[in-house]
C-alpha positions as CSV (number, residue, x, y, z in Angstrom):
1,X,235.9,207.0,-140.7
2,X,236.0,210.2,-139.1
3,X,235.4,208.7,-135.5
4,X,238.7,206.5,-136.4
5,X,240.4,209.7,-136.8
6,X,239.5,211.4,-134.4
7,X,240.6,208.5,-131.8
8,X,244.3,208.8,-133.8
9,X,244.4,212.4,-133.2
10,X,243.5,211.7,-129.5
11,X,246.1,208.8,-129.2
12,X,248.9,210.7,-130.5
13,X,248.1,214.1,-128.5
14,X,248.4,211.7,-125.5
15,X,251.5,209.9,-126.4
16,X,253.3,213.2,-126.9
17,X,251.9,215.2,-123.8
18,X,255.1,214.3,-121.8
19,X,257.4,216.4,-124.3
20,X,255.5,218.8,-124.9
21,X,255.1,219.1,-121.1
22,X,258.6,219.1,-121.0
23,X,259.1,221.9,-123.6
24,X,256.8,224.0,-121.8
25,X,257.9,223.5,-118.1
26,X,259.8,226.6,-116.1
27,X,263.2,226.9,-114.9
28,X,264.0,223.9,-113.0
29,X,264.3,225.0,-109.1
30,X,266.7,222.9,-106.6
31,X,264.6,221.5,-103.5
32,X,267.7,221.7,-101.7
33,X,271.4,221.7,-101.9
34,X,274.5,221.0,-99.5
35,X,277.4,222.7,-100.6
36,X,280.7,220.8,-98.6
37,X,283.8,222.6,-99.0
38,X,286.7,220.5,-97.6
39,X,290.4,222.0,-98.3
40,X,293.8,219.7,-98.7
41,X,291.4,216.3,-98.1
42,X,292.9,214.1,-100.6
43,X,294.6,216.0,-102.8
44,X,296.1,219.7,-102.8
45,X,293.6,221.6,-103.6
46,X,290.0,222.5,-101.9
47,X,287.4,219.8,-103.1
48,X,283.8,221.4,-103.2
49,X,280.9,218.7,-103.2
50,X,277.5,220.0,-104.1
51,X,274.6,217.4,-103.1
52,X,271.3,218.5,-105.0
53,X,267.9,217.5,-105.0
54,X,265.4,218.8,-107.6
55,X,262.2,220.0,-106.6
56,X,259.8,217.7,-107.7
57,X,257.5,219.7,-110.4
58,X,260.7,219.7,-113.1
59,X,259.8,217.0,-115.8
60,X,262.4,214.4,-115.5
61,X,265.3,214.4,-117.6
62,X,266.1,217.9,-116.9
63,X,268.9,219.6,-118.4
64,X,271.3,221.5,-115.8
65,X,273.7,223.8,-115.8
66,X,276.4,224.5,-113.5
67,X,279.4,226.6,-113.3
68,X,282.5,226.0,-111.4
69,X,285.5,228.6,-111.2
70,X,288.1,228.5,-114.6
71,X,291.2,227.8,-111.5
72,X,289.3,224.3,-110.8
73,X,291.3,220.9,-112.1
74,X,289.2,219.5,-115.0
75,X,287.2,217.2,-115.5
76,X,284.4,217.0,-112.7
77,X,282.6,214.8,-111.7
78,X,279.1,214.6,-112.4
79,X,276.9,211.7,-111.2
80,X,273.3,210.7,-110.2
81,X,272.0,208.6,-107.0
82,X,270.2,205.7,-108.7
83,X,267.0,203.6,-107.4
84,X,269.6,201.0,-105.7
85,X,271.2,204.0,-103.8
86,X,274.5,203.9,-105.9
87,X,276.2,206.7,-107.4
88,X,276.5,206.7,-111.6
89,X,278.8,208.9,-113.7
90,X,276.5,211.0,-116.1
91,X,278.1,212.6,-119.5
92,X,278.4,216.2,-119.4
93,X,279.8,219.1,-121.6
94,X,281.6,222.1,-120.6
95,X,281.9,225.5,-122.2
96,X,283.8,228.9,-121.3
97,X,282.0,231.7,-119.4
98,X,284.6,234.2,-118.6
99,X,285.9,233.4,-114.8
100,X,283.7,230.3,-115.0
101,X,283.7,227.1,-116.6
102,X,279.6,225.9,-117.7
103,X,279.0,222.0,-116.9
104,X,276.1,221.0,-118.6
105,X,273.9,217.7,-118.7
106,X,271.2,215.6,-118.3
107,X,269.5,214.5,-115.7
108,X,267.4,211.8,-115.5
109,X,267.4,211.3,-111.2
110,X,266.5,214.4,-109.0
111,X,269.4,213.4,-106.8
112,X,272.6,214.5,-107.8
113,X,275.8,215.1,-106.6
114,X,278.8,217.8,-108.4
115,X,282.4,217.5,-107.2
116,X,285.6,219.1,-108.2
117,X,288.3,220.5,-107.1
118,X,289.7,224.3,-107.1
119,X,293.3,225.0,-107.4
120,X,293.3,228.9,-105.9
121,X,293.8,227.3,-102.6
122,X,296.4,230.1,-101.8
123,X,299.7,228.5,-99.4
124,X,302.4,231.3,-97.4
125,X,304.2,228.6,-95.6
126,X,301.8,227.1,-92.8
127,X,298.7,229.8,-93.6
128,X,296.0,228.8,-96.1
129,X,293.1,230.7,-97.6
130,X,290.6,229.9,-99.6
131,X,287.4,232.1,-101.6
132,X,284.1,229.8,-102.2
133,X,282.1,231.8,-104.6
134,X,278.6,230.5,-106.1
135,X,277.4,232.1,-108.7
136,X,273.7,232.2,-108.1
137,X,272.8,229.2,-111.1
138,X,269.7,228.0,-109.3
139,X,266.6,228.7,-106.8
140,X,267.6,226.6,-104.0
141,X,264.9,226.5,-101.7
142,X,267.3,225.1,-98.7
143,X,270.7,225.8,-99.2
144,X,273.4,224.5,-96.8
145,X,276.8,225.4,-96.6
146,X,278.9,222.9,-94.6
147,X,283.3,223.4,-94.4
148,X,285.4,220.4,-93.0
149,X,288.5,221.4,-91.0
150,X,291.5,219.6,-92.1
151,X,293.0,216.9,-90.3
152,X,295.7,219.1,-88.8
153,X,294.4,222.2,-89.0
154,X,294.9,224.9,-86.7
155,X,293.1,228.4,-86.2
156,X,290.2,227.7,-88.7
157,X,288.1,230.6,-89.2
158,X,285.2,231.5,-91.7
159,X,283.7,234.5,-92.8
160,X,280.7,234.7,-92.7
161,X,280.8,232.6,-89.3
162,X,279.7,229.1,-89.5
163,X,278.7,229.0,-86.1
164,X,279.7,226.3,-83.5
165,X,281.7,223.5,-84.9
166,X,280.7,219.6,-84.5
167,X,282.2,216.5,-85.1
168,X,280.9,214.0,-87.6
169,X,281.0,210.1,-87.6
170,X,284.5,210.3,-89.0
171,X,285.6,212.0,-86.4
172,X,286.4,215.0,-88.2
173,X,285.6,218.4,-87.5
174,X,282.9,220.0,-89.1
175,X,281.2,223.8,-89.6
176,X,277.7,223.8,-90.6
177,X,275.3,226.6,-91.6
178,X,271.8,226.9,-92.7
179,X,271.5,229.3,-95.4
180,X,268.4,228.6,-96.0
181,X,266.3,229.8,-99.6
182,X,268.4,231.3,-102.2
183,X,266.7,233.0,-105.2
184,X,268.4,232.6,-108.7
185,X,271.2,235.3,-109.2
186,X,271.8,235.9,-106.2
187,X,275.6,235.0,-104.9
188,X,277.6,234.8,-101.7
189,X,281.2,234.3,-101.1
190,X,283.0,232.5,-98.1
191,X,286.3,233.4,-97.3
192,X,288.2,230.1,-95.1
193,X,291.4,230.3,-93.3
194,X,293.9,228.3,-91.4
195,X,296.9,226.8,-90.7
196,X,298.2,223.3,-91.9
197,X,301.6,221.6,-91.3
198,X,300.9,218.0,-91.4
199,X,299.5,217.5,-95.2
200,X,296.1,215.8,-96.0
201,X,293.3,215.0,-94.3
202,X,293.0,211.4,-96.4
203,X,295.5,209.3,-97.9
204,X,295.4,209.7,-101.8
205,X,292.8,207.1,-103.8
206,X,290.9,206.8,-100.2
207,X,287.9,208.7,-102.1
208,X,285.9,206.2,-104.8
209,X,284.6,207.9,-108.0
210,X,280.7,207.0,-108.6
211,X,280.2,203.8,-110.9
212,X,280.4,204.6,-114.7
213,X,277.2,203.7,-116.4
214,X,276.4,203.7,-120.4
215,X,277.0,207.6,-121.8
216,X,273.6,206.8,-123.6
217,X,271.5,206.0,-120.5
218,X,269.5,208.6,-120.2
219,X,268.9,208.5,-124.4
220,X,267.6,205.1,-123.9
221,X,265.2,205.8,-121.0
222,X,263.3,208.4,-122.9
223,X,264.0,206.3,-126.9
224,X,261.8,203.4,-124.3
225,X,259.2,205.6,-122.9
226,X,258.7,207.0,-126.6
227,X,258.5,204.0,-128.2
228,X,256.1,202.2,-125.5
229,X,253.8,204.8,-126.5
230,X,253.8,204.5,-129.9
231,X,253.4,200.9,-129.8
232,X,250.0,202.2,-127.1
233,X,248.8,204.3,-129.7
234,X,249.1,201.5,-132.8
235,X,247.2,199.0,-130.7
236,X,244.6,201.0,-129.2
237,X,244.2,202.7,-132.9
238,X,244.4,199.4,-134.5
239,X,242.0,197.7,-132.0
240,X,239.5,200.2,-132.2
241,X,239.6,200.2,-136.3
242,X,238.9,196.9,-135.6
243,X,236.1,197.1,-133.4
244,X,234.4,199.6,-135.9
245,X,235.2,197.5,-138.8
246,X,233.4,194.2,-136.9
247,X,230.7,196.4,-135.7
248,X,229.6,197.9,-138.9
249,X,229.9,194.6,-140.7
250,X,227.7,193.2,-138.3
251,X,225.2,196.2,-139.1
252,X,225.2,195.9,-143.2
253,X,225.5,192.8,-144.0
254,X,223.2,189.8,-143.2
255,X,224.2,186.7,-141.6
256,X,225.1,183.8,-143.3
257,X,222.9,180.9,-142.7
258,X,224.6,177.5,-142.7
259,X,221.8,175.3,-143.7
260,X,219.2,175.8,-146.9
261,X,215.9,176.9,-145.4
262,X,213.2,174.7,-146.2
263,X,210.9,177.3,-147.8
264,X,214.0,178.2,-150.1
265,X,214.5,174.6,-151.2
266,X,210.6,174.4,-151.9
267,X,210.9,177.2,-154.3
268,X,214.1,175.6,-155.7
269,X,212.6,172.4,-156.4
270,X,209.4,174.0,-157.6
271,X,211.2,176.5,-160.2
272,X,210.1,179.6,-157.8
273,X,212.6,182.2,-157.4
274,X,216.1,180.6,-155.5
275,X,216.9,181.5,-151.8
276,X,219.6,184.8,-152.2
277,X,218.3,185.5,-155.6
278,X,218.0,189.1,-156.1
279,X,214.4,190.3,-156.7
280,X,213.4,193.0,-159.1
281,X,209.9,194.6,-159.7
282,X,207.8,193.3,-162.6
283,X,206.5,196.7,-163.1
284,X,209.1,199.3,-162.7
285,X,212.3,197.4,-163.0
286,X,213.5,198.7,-159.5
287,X,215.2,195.8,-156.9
288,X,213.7,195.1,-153.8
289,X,215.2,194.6,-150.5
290,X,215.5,191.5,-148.9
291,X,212.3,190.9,-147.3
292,X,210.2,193.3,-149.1
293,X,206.6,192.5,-150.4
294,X,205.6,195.9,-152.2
295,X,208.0,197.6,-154.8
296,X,209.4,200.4,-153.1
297,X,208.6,202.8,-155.9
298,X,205.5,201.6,-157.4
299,X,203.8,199.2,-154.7
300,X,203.3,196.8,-157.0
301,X,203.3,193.4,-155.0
302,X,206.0,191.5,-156.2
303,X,206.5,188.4,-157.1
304,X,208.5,186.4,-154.7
């Protein structure tokens, strides 16, 4: 019995070493993170993109937070890259934090990308500027910081410099910058300016929102893992309870013959003591074993 539960205790410690894992893990660090700032693309205001990957120790879901600037259009959008390479919607909550807005949620991939879009775009006439602040939320251990130059754009500049600019595969043009690690806490700021006088860069609705999955997905995934393993630890309890139970019935009691041995149905017929019959000493009273020839006690010889 106390092997039996023993092996429970053992069963459930391993069924629940996941979450407690997950309880114990460290602040969840970003392997890297692209932040794309493109201003007046399909809409008004500046969208800011932020394409994350977490680093690979955080025990998966993890919980994020991220802040974006009170001035940005609610809601975001908040979605994970999936297996089949497709973008979901995830479920998220938000909360005040002074000149920030918190988005928090779960995240059951490591890929993820954070959109929205910031209304303190400033307009005088043709001359645009726009402030990117990020607040420090995360160790990024590569950080990127990439700015696309509006469709009709003119005199573009960035401060800090962003370097030489390229032109992507949508033949847009493009400033890039390395940034490389960032600690948590620690913030920049990017200042953009130009001049527009032709509108957007894309036509409104050009830009498709991630597929919607199930607000509950990521419930499920962990209500499954939780429940396969307490289904593990019933069987492998119950089979080894089981095993223990056949393997000390085996040890106690005797096998059961199928057929009446012949010396048994000799004594039978002769009035002798029966096959199976219990035998007790003539001289002290005490019962003897199967297959005993002295009393136990007083080595009387019994009569068998």
């Amino acid at each position: 019995m106390k092997r039996l539960v023993i092996i429970f205790l053992l069963m459930a410690v391993l069924a629940f070493m996941p979450a407690m894992a997950a309880r114990a893990q460290g602040p969840v660090e970003f392997d890297s993170m692209e932040i794309d700032v493109w201003p007046e693309y399909d809409r008004p205001e500046a969208l800011v993109i932020y394409k994350i990957t977490i680093a690979s120790q955080a025990t998966m879901p993890a919980q994020i937070t991220l802040r974006m600037p009170k001035d940005a259009i609610q809601p975001p959008t908040v979605a994970m890259k999936d297996v089949d390479g497709q973008l979901y919607n995830l479920n998220f909550t938000t909360a005040a934090d002074g000149d920030w807005v918190k988005i928090t949620f779960s995240a059951p991939s490591p890929n993820l990308q954070f959109e929205y879009y910031d209304s303190s775009l400033a307009k005088n006439g043709e001359a645009r500027s726009y402030e990117f602040r990020w607040p420090g939320d995360y160790t990024v251990n590569n950080m990127i910081f990439v700015v696309q130059q509006p469709l009709h754009a003119t005199q573009m500049t960035i401060m800090p410099t962003q370097g030489i600019a390229s032109t992507g595969p949508d033949k847009l043009t493009y400033y890039g910058n390395t940034i490389g690690p960032v600690q948590s806490g620690t913030n920049f700021t990017y200042k953009i300016s130009y001049n527009n006088t032709d509108g957007l860069t894309a036509p409104p609705g050009s830009v498709q929102p991630p597929n919607p999955i199930p607000s509950t997905r990521s419930t499920q995934q962990l209500s499954t893992i939780l429940l396969i393993a307490v289904l593990g630890v019933i069987l492998i309890g119950g089979g080894a309870a089981w095993f223990f139970w056949q393997r000390r019935t085996r040890h106690i009691e005797p096998a059961q013959r199928r057929h009446t041995p012949a010396s048994a149905a000799r004594s039978s017929s002769s009035g002798g003591t029966r096959y199976g019959d219990p035998i007790y000493c003539h001289q002290c009273g005490k019962r003897a074993a199967p297959g005993d020839v002295f009393c136990r006690i007083c080595g009387t010889r019994l009569h068998t």
